[in-house]
C-alpha positions in Angstrom: 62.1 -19.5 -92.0 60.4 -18.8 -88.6 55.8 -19.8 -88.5 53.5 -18.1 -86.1 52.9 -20.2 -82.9 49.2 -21.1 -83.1 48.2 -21.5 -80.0 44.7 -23.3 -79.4 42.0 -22.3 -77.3 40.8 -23.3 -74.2 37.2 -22.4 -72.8 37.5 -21.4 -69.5 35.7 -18.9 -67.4 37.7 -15.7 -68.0 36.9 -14.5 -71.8 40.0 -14.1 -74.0 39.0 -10.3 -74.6 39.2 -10.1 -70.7 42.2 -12.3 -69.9 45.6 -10.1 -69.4 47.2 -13.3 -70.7 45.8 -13.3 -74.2 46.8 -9.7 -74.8 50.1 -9.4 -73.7 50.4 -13.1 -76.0 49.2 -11.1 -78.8 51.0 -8.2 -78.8 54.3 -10.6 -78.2 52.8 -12.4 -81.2 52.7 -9.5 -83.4 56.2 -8.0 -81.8 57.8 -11.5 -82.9 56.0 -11.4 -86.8 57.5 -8.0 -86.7 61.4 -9.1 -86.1 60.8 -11.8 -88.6 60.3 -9.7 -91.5 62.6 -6.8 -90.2 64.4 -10.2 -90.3 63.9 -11.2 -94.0 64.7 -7.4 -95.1 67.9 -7.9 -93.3 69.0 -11.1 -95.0 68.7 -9.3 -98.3 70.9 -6.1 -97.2 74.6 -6.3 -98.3 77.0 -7.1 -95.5 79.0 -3.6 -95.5 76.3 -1.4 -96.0 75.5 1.2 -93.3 71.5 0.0 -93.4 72.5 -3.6 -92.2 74.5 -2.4 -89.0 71.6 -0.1 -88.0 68.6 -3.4 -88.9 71.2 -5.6 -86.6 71.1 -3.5 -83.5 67.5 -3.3 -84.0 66.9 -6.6 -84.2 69.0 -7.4 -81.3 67.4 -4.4 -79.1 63.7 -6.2 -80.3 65.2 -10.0 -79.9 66.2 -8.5 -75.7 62.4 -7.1 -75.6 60.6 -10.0 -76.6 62.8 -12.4 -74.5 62.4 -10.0 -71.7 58.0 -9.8 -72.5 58.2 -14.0 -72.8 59.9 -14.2 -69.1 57.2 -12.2 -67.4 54.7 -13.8 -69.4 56.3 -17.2 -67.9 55.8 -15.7 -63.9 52.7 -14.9 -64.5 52.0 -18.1 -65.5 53.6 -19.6 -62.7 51.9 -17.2 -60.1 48.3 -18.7 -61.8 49.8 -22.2 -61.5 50.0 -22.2 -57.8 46.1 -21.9 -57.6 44.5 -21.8 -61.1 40.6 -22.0 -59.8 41.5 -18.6 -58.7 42.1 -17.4 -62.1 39.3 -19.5 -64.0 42.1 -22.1 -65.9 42.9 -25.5 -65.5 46.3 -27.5 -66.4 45.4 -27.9 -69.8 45.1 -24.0 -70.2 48.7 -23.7 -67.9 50.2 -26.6 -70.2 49.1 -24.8 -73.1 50.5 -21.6 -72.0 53.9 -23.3 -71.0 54.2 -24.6 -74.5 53.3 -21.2 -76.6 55.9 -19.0 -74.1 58.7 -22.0 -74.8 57.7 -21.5 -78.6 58.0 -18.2 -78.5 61.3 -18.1 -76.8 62.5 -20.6 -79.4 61.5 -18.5 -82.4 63.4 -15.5 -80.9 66.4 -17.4 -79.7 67.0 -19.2 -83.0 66.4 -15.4 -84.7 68.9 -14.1 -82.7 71.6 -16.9 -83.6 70.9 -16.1 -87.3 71.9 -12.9 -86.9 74.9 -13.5 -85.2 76.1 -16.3 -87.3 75.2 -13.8 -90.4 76.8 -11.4 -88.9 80.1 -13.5 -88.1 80.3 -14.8 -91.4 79.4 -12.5 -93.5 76.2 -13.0 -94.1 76.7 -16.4 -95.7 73.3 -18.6 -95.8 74.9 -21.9 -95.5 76.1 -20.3 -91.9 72.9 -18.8 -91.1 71.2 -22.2 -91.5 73.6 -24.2 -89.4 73.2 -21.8 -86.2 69.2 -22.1 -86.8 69.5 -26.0 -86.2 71.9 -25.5 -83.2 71.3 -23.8 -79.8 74.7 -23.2 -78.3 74.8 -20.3 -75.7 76.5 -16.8 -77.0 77.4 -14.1 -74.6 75.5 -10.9 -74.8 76.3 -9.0 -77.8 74.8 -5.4 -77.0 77.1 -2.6 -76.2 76.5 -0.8 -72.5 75.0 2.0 -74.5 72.7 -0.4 -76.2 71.6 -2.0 -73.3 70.9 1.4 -71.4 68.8 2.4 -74.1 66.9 -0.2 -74.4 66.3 -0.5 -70.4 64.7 2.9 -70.7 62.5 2.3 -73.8 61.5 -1.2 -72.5 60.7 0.3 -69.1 58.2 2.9 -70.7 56.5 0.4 -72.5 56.0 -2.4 -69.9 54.9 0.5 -67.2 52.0 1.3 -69.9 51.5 -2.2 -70.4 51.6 -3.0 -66.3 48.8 0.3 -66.3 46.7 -0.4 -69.1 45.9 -4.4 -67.2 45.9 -2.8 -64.2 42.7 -0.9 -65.4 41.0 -3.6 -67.0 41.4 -5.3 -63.8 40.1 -2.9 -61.5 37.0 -2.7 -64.2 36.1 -6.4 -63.7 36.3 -6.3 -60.0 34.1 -3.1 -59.8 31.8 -5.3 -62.0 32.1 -8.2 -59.7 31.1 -6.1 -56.9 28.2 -4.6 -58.5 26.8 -7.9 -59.5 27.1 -9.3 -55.9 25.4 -6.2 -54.6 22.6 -6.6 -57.0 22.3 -10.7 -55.7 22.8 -9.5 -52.2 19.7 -7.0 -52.7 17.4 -9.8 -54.5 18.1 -12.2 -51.5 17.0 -9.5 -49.3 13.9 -8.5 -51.1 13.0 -12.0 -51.6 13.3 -13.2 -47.5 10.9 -10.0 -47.0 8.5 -11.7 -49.4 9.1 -14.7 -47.7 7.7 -12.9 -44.7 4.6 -11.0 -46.2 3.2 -14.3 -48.1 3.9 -16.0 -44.3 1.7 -13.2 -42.4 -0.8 -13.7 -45.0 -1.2 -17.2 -44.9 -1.8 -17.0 -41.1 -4.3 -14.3 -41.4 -5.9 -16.4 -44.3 -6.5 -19.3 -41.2 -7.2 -17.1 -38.3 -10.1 -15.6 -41.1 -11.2 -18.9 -42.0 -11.1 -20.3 -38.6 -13.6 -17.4 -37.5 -15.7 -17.4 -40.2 -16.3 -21.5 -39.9 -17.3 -20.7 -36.1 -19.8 -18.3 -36.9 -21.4 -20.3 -39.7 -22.1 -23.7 -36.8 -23.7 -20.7 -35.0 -25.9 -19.4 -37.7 -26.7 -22.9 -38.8 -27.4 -23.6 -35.0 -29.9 -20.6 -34.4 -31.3 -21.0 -37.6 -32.8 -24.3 -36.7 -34.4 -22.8 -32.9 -35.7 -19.7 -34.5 -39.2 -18.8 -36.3 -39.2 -17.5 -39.9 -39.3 -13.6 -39.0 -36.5 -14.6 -36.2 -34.3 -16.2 -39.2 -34.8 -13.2 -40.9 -33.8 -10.5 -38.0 -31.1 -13.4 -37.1 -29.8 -13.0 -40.8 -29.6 -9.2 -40.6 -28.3 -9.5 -37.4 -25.4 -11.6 -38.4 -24.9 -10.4 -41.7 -23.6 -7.3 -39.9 -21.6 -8.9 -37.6 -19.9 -10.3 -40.9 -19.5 -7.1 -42.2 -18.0 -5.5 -38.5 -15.9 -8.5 -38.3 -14.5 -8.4 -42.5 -13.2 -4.7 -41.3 -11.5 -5.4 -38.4 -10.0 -8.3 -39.8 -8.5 -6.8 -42.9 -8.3 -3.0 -42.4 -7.1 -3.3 -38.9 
């Protein structure tokens, strides 16, 4: 009587396994496959028995939960709507959202109209049928006992719930933080580079500037001096080279 909602997937920068969105959807997924067969067990359950009373307040207490899991789902939808590049999605994503909560709320709505035309008229099919095709508004049909119960139950579960993403996203913003400390580090390391390969290259011309100077001299005494001169001149000037290598790069 009731399908699954499949919802279709939208790339978007936030992973699925990361996105609160997706798991809270899928646990309201699996809370609503849940109610339909407690559902199905219930249509098959004579009217005056004792098991049938019990199934109805449960499926009432689980129809409130889900309702209540859809509606928070739908403000957190609306909080990511007012600046979705903030949260990685785009309107197709929100759209797409918009239509699986309205779904959802559908499927438990028309559920809970079931029940309480079953209920009303004895469990008759024909009844059951005609209140799934209709969506009139029913006033609340739990009991102040019922309701305080389930306040408490529900309020354990969506604190755990509130927690358990709460962690999660306290994990990807440590991670977030140590990836721009790592970039931050690799910018720094990279502009002292920068400044060794600049030092270097002006050393490289002060060298070759010096070096071209004293090569005009050589070439210069070379052509005024004698044979045994070239020779002492060579010495002479090969040791300057050395003296001048070793204060240029070990000083």
């Amino acid at each position: 009587m009731f399908q699954g909602y499949n919802f279709t997937s939208v790339t978007y920068k936030m992973s699925k396994a990361q996105d609160p969105f997706y798991i809270v959807k899928d646990e309201i997924q699996e809370s609503i496959d849940k109610l339909q067969s407690s559902f199905h067990q219930w249509e098959r359950i004579r009217p005056d028995n004792e098991q049938r009373v019990r199934l109805t307040k449960e499926l009432f207490t689980n129809c409130e939960s889900i309702e209540w899991q859809v509606d928070e789902l739908d403000k957190a939808i609306s909080v990511a709507a007012r600046d979705p590049s903030l949260y990685g999605i785009d309107e197709v994503e929100l759209e797409n959202r918009r239509r699986w909560t309205s779904s959802a709320r559908t499927q438990v709505g028309n559920l809970k109209k079931a029940v309480v035309a079953g209920k009303e008229n004895g469990n008759s099919a024909s009844a059951m049928h005609r209140e799934l095709m209709r969506l009139p508004d029913r006033s609340n049909m739990y009991t102040v006992e019922d309701n305080d119960e389930f306040i408490s139950s529900e309020s354990d579960r969506q604190m755990l719930l509130i927690r358990r993403q709460d962690e999660e996203l306290d994990e990807l913003s440590a991670s977030v933080e140590r990836i721009g400390g790592v970039g931050l580090t690799i910018h720094e390391e990279l502009l002292a580079q920068e400044n060794i390969i600049d030092d270097l290259g002006n050393e490289m011309d002060s060298t070759t500037n010096r070096l071209d100077f004293v090569q005009k001299k050589v070439a210069m005494v070379m052509k005024k001096a004698s044979a045994t001169g070239q020779c002492m001149m060579i010495s002479f000037l090969l040791g300057l080279f050395i003296i001048l290598f070793i204060l240029v790069f070990f000083t």
